[in-house]
C-alpha positions as CSV (number, residue, x, y, z in Angstrom):
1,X,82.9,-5.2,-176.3
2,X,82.0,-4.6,-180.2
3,X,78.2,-4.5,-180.5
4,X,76.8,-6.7,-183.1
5,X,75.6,-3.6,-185.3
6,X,79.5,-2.4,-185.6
7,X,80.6,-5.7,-186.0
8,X,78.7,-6.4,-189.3
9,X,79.6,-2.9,-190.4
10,X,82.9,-3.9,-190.0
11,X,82.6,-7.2,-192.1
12,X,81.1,-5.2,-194.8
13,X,83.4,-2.4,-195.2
14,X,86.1,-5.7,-195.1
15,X,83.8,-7.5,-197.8
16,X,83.5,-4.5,-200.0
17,X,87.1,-3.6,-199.7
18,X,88.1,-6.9,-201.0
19,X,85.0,-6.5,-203.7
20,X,83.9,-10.3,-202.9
21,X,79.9,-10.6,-202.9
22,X,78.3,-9.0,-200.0
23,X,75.1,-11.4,-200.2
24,X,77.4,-14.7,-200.2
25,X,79.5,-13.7,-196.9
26,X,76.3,-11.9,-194.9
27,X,74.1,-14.7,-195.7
28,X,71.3,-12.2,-197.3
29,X,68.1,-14.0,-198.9
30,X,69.2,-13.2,-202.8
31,X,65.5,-12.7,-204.6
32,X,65.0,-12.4,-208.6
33,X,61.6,-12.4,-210.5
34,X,61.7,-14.0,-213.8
35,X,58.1,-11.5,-214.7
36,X,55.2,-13.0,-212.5
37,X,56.1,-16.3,-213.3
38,X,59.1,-17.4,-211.5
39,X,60.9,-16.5,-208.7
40,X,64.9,-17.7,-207.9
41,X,65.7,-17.6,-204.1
42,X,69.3,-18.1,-202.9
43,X,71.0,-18.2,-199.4
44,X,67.2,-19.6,-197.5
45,X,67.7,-21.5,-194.5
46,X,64.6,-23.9,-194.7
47,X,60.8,-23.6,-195.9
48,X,58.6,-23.0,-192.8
49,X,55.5,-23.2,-195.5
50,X,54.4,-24.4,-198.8
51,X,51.3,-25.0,-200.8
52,X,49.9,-23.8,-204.3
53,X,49.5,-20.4,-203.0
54,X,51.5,-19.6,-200.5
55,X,55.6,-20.2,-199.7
56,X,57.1,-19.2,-196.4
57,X,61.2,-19.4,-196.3
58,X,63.1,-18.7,-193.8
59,X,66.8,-16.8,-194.3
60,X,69.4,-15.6,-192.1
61,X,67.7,-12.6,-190.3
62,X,64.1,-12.2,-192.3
63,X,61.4,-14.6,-193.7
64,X,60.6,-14.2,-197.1
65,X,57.0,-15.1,-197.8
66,X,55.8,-15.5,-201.8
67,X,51.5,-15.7,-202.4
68,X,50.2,-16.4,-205.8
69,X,48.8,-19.2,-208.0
70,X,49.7,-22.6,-209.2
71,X,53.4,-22.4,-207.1
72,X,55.1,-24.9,-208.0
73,X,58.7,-25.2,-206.7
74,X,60.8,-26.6,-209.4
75,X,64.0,-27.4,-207.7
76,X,65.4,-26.6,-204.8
77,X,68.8,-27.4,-203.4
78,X,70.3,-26.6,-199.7
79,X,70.3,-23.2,-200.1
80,X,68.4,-22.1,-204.0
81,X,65.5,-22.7,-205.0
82,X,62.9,-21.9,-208.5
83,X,59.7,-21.1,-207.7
84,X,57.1,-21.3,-210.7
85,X,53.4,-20.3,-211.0
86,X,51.8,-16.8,-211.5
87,X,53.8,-14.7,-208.5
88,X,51.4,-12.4,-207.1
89,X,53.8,-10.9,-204.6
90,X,57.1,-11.0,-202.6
91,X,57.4,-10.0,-198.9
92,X,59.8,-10.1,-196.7
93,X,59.3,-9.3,-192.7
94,X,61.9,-9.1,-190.3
């Protein structure tokens, strides 16, 4: 039996060898900051949490949490979202 740690090292070293995007086929959280004031999040699963401070989303294997001011989420779709406000910080926990 394969253990799951060799079995995504397998995947990647197949993913990389055929140069597609890791983040797409793994299902990684995909984070960019625009500066403090926005914040684009692919690949989430659902938001556990969300006021004008605080936004809790929850990817494939880690939660992703953003804190700051005026959030605002300006779109979001089934799995990206924008995030607006002054971004005070990014976290992600496991």
């Amino acid at each position: 039996m394969i253990a799951s740690g060799e079995c995504r090292v397998k995947k990647e070293r197949v993913i990389s060898a055929m140069k597609l995007p890791m983040d797409v086929f793994l299902g990684e959280l995909v984070v960019s900051l625009i500066g403090r004031r926005a914040v684009y999040v692919e690949n989430y699963r659902s938001i556990l949490f969300y006021t004008d401070t605080r936004l809790k989303l929850q990817g494939k294997d880690c939660k992703l949490t953003v804190t700051g001011k005026r959030l605002f989420v300006e779109y979001y779709t089934g799995d990206n979202m924008k995030v607006t406000g002054l971004i005070e910080s990014v976290e992600l926990e496991a």
